[in-house]
C-alpha positions as CSV (number, residue, x, y, z in Angstrom):
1,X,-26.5,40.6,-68.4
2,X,-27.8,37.6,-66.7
3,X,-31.7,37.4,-66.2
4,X,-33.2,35.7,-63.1
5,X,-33.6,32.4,-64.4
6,X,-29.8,32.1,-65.0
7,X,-29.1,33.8,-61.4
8,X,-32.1,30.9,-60.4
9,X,-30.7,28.0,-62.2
10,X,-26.9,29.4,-60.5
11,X,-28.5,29.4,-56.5
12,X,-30.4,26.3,-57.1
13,X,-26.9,24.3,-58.8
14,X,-25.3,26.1,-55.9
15,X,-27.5,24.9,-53.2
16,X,-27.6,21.2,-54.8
17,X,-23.6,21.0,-54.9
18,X,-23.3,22.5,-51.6
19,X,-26.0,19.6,-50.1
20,X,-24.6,17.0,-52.3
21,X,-20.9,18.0,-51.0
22,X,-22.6,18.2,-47.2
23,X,-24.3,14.6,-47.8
24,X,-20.7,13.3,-49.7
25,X,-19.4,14.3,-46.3
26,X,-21.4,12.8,-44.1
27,X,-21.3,9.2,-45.8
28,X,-17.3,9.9,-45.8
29,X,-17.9,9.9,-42.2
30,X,-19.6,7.0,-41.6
31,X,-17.8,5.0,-43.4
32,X,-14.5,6.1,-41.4
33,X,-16.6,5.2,-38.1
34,X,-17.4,1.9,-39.1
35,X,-13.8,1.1,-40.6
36,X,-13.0,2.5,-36.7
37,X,-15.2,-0.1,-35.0
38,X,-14.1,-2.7,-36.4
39,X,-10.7,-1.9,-35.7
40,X,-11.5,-2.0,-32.5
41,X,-13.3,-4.6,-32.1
42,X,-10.4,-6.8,-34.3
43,X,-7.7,-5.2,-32.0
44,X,-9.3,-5.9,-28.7
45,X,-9.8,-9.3,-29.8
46,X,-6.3,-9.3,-30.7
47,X,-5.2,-8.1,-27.4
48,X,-7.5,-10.3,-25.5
49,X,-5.5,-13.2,-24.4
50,X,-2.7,-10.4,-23.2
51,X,-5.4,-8.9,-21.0
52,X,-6.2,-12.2,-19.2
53,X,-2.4,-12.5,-18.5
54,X,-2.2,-8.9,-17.3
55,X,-5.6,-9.7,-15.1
56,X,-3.9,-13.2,-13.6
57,X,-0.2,-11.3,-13.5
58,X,-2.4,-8.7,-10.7
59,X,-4.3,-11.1,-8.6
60,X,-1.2,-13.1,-8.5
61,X,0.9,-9.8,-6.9
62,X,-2.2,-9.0,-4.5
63,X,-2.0,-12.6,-3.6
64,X,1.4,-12.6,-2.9
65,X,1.6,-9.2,-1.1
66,X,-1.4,-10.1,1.2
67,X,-0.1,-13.7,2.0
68,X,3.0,-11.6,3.0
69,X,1.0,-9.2,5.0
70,X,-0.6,-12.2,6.9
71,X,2.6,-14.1,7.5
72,X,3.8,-10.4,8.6
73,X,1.0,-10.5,11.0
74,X,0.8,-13.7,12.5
75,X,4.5,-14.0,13.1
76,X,4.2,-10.2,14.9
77,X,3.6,-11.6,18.5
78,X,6.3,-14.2,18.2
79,X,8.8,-11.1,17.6
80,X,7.2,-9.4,20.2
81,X,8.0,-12.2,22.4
82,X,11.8,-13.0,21.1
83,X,12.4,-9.4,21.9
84,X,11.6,-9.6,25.1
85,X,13.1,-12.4,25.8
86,X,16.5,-10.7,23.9
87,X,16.4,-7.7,27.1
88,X,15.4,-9.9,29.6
89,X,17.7,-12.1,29.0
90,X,20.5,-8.9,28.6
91,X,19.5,-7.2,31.6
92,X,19.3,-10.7,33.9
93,X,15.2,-9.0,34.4
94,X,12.0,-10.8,35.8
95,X,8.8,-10.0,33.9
96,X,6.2,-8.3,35.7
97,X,3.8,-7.7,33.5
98,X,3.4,-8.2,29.8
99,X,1.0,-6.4,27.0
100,X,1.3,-6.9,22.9
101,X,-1.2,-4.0,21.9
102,X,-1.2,-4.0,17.9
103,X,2.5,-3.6,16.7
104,X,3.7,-2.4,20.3
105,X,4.6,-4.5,23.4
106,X,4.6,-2.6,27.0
107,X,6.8,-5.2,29.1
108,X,7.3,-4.3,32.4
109,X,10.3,-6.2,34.8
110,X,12.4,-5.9,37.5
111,X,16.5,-6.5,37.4
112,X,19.1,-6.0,39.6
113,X,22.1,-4.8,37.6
114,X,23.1,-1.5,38.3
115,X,21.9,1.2,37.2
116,X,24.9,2.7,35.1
117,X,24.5,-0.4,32.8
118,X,21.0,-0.2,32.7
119,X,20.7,3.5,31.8
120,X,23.3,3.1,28.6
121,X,19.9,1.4,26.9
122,X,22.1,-0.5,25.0
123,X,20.5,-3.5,25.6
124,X,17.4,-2.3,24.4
125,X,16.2,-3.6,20.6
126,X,15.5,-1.2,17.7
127,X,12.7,0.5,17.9
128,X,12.8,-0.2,21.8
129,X,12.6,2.7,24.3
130,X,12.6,3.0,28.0
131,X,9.4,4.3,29.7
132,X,10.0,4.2,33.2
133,X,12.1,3.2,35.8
134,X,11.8,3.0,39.3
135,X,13.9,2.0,42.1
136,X,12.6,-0.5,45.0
137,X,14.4,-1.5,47.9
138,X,14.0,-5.3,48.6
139,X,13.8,-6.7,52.2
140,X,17.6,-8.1,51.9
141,X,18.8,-4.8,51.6
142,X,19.5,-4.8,47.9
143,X,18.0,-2.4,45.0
144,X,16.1,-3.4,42.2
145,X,14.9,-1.7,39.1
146,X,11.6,-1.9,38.0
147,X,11.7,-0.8,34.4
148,X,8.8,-0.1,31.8
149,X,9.7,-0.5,27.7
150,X,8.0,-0.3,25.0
151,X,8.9,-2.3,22.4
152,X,7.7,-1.8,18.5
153,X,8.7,-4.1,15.7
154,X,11.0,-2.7,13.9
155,X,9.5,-4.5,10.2
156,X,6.3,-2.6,10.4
């Protein structure tokens, strides 16, 4: 029906649309990934100053939370020592020796209370635990306990 030149002239109109729809496309395209950028560029700037709060809002927390970690810290050997002095005080005891090692506190002392009320660890703080005891005789004839506790702080 058709000769080649009209099945020619159809290909090449085909081929032309076809490219012209591909290139149509394409500049579709770019244009939406420009309109894109500068939406994000316009937005970012937008959101900018809410940023710099959201930067200051942070380094104000990690400045709080690490001024609370050092006054956590520094105060730890003072509550080591209040402890101590809390059983020595409840057990009438005489400090031997002494150690803070990191958030524990070895203290080692003698007392002369009986042991019934020194084996109810009641007197011991939270966290507290007995390590050792040992009895000694003294040269008037009475006993004394010689106790080891450790001691941890009970706010770490």
């Amino acid at each position: 029906m058709f000769g080649y030149g009209v099945w020619l002239l159809l290909a090449i109109l085909l081929c032309a649309s076809s490219y012209f729809l591909h290139w149509q496309r394409q500049q579709q395209w770019s244009l939406l990934e420009i309109d894109l950028q500068q939406l994000v560029v316009a937005k970012r700037q937008q959101l900018a100053p809410l940023l710099n709060r959201q930067q200051q809002w942070l380094y104000k927390q990690t400045a709080i939370k690490d001024q609370q970690r050092w006054l956590q810290t520094s105060q730890q050997p003072l509550r080591h020592l209040l402890s101590a002095q809390v059983v020595l005080r409840e057990t009438q005891g005489h400090v031997r020796s002494l150690g803070i090692e990191g958030t524990k506190m070895n203290l080692q002392f003698t007392s002369a209370l009986s042991w019934d009320y020194l084996e109810s660890e009641h007197w011991l703080p939270v966290g507290g635990r007995l390590r050792s005891v040992e009895q000694q005789a003294q040269a008037s004839g009475d006993d004394v306990w010689v106790l080891q506790v450790e001691l941890v702080d009970p706010y770490d």
